[in-house]
C-alpha positions as CSV (number, residue, x, y, z in Angstrom):
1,X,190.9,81.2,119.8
2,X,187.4,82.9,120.0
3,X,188.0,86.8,120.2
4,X,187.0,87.7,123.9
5,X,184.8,90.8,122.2
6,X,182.5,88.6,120.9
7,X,182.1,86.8,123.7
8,X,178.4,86.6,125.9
9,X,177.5,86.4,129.4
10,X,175.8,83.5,129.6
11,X,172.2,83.6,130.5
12,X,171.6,80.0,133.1
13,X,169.9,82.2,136.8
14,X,166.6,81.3,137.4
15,X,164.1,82.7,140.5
16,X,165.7,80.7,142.8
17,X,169.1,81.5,142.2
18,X,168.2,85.4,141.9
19,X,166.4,85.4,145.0
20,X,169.4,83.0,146.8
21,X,171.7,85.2,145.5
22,X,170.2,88.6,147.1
23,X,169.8,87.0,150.4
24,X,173.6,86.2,150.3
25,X,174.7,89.5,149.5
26,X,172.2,91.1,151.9
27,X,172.7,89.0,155.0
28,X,176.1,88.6,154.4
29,X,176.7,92.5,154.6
30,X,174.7,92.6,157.2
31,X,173.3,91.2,160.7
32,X,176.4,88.6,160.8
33,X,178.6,91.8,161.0
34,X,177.0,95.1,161.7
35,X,174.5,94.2,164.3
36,X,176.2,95.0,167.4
37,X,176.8,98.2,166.2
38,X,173.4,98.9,165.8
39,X,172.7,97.5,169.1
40,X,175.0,100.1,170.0
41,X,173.8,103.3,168.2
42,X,170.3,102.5,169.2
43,X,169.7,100.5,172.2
44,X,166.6,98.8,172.8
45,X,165.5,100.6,169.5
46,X,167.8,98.7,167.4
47,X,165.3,96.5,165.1
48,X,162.8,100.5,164.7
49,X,166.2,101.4,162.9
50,X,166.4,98.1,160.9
51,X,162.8,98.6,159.9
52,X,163.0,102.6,159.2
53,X,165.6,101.2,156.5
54,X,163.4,98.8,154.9
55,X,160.7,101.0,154.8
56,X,162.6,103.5,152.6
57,X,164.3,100.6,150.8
58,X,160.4,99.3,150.0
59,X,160.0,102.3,147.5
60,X,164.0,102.1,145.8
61,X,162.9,98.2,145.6
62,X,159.9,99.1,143.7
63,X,161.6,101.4,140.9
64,X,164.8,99.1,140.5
65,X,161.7,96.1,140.1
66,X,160.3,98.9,137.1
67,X,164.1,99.7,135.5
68,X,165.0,96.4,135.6
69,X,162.3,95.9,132.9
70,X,162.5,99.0,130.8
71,X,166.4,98.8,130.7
72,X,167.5,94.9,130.8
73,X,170.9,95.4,131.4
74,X,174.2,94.9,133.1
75,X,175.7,97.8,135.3
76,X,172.2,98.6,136.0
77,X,172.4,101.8,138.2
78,X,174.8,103.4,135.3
79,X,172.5,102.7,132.1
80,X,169.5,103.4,134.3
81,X,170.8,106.8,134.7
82,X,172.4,107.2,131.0
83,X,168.6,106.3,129.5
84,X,166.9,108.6,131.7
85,X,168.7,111.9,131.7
86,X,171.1,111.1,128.7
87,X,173.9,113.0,130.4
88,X,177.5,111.1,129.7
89,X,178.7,112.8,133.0
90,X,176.5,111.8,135.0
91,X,176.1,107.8,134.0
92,X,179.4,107.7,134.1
93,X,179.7,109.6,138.0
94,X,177.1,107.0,138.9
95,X,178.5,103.9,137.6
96,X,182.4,104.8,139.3
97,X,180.0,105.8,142.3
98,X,178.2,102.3,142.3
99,X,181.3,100.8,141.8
100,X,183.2,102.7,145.0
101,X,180.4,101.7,147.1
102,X,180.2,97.6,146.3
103,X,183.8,97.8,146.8
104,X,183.4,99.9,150.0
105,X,180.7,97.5,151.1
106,X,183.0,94.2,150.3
107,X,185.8,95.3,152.1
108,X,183.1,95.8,155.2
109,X,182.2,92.6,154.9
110,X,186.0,91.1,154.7
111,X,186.9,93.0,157.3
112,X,183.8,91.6,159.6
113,X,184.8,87.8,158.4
114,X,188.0,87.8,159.8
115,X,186.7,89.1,163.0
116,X,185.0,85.6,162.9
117,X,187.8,83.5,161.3
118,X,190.0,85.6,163.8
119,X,188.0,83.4,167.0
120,X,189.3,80.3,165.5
121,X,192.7,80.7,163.9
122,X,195.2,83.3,165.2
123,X,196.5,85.5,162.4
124,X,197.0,89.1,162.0
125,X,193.6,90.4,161.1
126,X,195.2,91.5,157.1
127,X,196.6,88.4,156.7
128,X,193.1,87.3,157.4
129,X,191.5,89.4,155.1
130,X,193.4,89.1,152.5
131,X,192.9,85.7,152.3
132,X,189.0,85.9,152.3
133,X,189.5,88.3,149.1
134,X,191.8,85.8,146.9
135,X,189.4,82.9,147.7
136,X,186.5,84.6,147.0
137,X,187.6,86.5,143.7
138,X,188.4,83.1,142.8
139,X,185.4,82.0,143.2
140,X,183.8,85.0,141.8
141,X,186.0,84.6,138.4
142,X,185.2,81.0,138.6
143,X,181.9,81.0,136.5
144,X,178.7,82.0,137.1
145,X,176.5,79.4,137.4
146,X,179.2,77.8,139.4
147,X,179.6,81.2,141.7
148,X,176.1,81.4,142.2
149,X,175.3,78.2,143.4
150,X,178.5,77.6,145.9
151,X,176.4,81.3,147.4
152,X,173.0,79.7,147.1
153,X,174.2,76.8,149.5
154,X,176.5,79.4,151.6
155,X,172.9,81.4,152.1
156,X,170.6,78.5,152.8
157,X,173.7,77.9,155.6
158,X,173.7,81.4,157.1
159,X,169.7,82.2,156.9
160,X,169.9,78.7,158.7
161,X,172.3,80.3,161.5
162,X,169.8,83.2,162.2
163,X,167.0,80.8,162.7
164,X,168.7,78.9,165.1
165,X,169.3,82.0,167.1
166,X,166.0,83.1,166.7
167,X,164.1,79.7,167.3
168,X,166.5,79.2,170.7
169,X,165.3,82.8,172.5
170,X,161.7,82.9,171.8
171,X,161.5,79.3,172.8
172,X,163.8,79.9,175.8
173,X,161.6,83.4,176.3
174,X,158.5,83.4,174.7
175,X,156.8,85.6,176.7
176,X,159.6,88.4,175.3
177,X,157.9,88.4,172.0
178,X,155.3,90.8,174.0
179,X,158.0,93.7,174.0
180,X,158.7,93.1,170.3
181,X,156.2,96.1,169.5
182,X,157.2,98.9,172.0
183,X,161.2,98.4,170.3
184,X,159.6,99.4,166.9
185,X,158.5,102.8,167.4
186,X,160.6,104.9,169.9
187,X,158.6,107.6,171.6
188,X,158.8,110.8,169.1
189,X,158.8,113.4,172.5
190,X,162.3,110.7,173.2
191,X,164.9,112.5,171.3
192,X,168.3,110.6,172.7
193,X,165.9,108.0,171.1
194,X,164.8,108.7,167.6
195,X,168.3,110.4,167.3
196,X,169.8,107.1,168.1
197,X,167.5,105.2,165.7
198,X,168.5,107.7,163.0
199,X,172.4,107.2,163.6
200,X,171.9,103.5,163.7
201,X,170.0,103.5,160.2
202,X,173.3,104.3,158.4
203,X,174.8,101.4,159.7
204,X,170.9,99.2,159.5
205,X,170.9,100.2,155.6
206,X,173.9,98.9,154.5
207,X,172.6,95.5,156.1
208,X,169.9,95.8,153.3
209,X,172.7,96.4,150.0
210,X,171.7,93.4,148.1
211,X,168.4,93.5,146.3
212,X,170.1,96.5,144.0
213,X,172.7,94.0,143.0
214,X,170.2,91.3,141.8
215,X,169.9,93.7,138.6
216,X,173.2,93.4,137.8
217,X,172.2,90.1,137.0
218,X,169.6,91.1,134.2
219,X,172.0,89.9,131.4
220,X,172.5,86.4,132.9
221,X,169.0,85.8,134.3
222,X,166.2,83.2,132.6
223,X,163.2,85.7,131.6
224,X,164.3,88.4,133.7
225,X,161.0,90.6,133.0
226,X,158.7,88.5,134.8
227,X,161.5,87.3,137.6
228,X,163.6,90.3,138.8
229,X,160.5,91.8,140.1
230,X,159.8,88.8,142.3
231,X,163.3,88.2,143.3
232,X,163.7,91.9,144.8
233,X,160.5,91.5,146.2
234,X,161.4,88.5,147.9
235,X,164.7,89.4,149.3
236,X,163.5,92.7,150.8
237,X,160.9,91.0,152.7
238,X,162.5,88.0,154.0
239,X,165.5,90.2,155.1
240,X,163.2,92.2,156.7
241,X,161.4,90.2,158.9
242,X,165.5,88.5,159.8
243,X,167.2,91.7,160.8
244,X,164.2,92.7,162.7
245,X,164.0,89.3,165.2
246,X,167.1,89.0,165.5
247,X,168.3,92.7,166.7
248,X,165.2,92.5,168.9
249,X,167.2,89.2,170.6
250,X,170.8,91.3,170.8
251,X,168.9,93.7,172.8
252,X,167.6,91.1,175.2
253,X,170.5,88.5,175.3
254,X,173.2,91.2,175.7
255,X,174.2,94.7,176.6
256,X,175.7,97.8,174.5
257,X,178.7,97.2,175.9
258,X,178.9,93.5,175.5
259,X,177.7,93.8,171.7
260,X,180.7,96.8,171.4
261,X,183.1,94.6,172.7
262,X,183.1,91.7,170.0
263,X,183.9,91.5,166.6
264,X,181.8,88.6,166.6
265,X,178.1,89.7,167.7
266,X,176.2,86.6,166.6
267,X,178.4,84.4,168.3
268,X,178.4,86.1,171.8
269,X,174.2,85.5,171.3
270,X,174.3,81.9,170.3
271,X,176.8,81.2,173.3
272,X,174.5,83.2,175.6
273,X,171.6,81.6,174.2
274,X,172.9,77.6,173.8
275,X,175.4,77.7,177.1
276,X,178.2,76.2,175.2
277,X,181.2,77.1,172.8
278,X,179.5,78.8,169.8
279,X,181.7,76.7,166.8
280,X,178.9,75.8,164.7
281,X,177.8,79.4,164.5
282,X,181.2,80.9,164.0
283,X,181.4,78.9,161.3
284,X,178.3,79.6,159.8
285,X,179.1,83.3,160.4
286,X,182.1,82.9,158.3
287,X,180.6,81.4,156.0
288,X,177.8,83.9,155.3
289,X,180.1,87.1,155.6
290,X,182.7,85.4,152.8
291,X,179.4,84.8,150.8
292,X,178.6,88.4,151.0
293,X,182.0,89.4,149.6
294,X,181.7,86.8,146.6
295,X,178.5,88.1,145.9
296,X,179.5,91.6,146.2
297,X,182.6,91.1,143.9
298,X,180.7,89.4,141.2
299,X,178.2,92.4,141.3
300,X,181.2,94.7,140.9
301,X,182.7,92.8,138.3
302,X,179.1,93.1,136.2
303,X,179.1,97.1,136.5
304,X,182.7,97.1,135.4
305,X,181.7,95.1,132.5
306,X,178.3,96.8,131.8
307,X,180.1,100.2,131.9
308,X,183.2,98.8,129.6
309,X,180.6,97.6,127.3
310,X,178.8,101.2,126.9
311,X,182.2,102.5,126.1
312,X,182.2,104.4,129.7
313,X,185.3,102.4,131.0
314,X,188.5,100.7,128.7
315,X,187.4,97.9,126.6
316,X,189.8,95.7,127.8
317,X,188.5,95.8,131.2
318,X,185.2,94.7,130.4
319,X,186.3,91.6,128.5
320,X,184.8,88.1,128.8
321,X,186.9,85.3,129.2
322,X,186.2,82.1,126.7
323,X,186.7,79.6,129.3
324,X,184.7,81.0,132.3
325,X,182.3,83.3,130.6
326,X,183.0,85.6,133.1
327,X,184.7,89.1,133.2
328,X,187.7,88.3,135.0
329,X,189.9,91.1,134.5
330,X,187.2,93.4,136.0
331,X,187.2,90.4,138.9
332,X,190.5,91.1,139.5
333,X,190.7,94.6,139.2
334,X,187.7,95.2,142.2
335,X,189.4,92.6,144.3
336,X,192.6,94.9,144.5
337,X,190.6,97.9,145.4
338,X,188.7,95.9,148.0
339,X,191.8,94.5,149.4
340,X,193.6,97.7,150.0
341,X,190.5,99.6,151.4
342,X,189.7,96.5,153.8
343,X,193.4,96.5,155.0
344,X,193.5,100.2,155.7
345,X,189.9,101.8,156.8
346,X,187.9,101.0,160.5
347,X,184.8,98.4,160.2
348,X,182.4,101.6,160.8
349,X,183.5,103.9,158.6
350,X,183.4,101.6,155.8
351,X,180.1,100.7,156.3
352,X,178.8,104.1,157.1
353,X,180.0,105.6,154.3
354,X,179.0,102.9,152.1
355,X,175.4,103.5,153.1
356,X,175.8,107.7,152.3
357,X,176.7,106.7,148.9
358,X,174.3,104.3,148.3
359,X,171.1,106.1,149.0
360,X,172.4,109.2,147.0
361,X,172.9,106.5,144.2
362,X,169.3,105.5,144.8
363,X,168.1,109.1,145.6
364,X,169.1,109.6,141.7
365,X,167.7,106.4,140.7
366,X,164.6,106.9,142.1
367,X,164.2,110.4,140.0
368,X,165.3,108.4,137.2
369,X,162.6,106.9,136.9
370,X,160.1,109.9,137.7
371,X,161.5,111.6,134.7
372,X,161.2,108.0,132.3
373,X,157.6,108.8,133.7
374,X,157.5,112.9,133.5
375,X,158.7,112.2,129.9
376,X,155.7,109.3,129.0
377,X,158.7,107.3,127.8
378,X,156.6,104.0,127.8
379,X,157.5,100.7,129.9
380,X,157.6,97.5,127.3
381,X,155.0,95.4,127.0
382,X,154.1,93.2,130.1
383,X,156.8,94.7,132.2
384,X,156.4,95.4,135.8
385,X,155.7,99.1,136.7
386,X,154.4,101.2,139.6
387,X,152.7,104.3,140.1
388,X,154.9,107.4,140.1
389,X,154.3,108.0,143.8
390,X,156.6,105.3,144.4
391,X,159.7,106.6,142.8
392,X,159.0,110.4,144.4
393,X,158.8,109.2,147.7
394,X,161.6,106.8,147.0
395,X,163.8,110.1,146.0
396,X,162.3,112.3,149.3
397,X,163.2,109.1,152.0
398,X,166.8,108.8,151.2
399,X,167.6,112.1,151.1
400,X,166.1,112.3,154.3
401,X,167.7,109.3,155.7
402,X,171.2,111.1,154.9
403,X,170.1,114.4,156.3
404,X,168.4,112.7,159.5
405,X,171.6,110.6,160.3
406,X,173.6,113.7,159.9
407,X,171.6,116.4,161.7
408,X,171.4,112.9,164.8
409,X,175.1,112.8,164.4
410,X,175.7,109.3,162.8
């Protein structure tokens, strides 16, 4: 039998699949479940908070586009940090720390699945969820050209359900389109309103976790110098310009309360919006918040690996299995974690605290790559880079994120 040590992941992702795969991630984690609580937090305001969380993803997306280059490898976040500052403790506190908030993130998503599975079959919400986590670390452990593309066709399924939402109010309204502006940009003198956009951008930037996992791919990615620039790129934008139309139709199809009510948010619209029984879109709502926790766990299972591999985690957790390629014990290892938090811990609080990790994780990334550029350590040869602007600002905007959302109450 081959000796799973010596065993590689295999490298068979190209654009598409990169760019498919950080869509699935990010939609899944977000709009299907999370945006009648932003609708909540923010009101009318709801797609200003969306797009306050894009616009400081837009400089984190530009320096994971410039460390995916200079450091082509798996656990990405961990050996971004290790490179750059060469301090053991603190590669090692970031990888455990990216690792608690995929896991934080997946159970969020589980959790907001069953609240759609729950309108069709009635089981105990944890008998629900644990469900959606076996199947999908099956799927996960499955192999990864085979994981991948089940979630490329789960995404073009869910982007699919959006549109149809989207398409059926603006042709139903299109006159509403004219108000789209005014709910981008709350009145600064408005403080019940900027304070609720800043609470509802905790809960708007977890919708955006995704493009940082496409790095985790690096190792199993076609030419990943010239393509994980593009794929981040891609995701960020399309996702973008999604979240934004669509929370701009929660706020006109249905109230605070209504959104508050339901565990499933893009249902209540589509019924509002098509005036019958919304099966297709519960379905396709399930689909796309079970592809966000595949995607999430086979993201997890890379850092585990990536970190096993650098020696910062047991060997034998980071081994490759011959027949799937794929690291299965870490697989199973994050399901577990993600089962139990999912089972125990409140929708919100999972996702809120998801997002506090994740931009101190990118806070440090960001400086990460100000001191690869402080030092004049030099990016290899045709990769992508950006000015060091990008990374400073990156570093400034999510620790201001985290103290806005505190000091607004979120």
């Amino acid at each position: 039998m081959k000796d799973t040590d010596t065993v590689q992941l295999r490298r068979s992702i190209g654009l598409t699949g990169l760019v498919l795969y950080g869509l699935g991630v990010t939609i899944g984690a977000g709009i299907y479940v999370l945006v009648g609580e932003t609708v909540v937090r923010a009101g009318s305001y709801a797609p200003a908070s969306f797009l306050l969380s894009a616009f400081v993803m837009g400089f984190t997306a530009g320096s994971f586009a410039e460390l995916s280059g200079r450091v082509p490898q798996a656990a990405g976040e961990a050996v971004y940090v290790e490179k750059s500052f060469g301090l053991a403790w603190l590669t090692i506190a970031v990888g455990l720390a990216v690792l608690a908030e995929a896991m934080i993130a997946a159970a969020a998503i589980a959790v907001g699945s069953a609240g759609y599975v729950a309108e069709l079959i009635a089981l105990p919400s944890e008998v629900l969820v644990t469900c959606i986590v076996v199947l999908m670390a099956t799927v996960a452990a499955w192999g990864i050209r085979e994981s991948v593309t089940i979630a490329g066709v789960m995404t073009l399924v869910e982007v699919a359900g959006l549109l149809i939402i989207i398409v059926l109010a603006f042709t139903q309204d299109p006159g509403s389109l004219a108000d789209l502006p005014r709910s981008l940009v709350p009145p600064l003198g408005d403080w019940p309103a900027v304070s609720g956009v800043l609470a509802a951008s905790m809960i708007a930037f977890f919708a955006f976790i995704g493009f940082d996992d496409v790095v985790n791919l690096v190792e199993e990615a076609k030419n990943p110098a010239r393509i994980m620039p593009w794929a981040i790129g891609i995701t960020l934008a399309t996702v973008t310009i999604l979240y934004v139309l669509v929370s701009f139709v929660g706020t006109q199809i249905a109230t605070a309360e209504e959104m508050a009510s339901t565990a499933a948010p893009i249902s209540l619209l589509f019924e509002r919006l098509a005036g019958f029984p919304p099966l297709a879109i519960t379905l396709i709502a399930i689909l796309a918040t079970m592809n966000g926790v595949v995607i999430i766990l086979i993201m997890a299972a890379r850092v585990t690996y990536g970190m096993a591999q650098a020696g910062r985690l047991p060997a034998w957790v980071g081994a490759v299995s011959p027949r799937t390629q794929t690291p299965v014990r870490a697989t199973v290892l994050v399901a577990a974690v993600v089962l139990v938090l999912a089972v125990f811990t409140p929708l919100d609080t999972l996702a809120e605290t998801s997002s506090e990790v994740l931009l101190t994780i990118f806070a440090i990334i960001n400086f990460a790559l100000v001191w690869f550029k402080l030092k004049r350590v030099p990016a290899p040869h045709g990769a992508f880079t950006v000015h060091i602007i990008v990374p400073i600002a990156g570093t400034i905007f999510c620790i201001a994120l985290v103290l806005g959302s505190a000091l607004a109450g979120g």
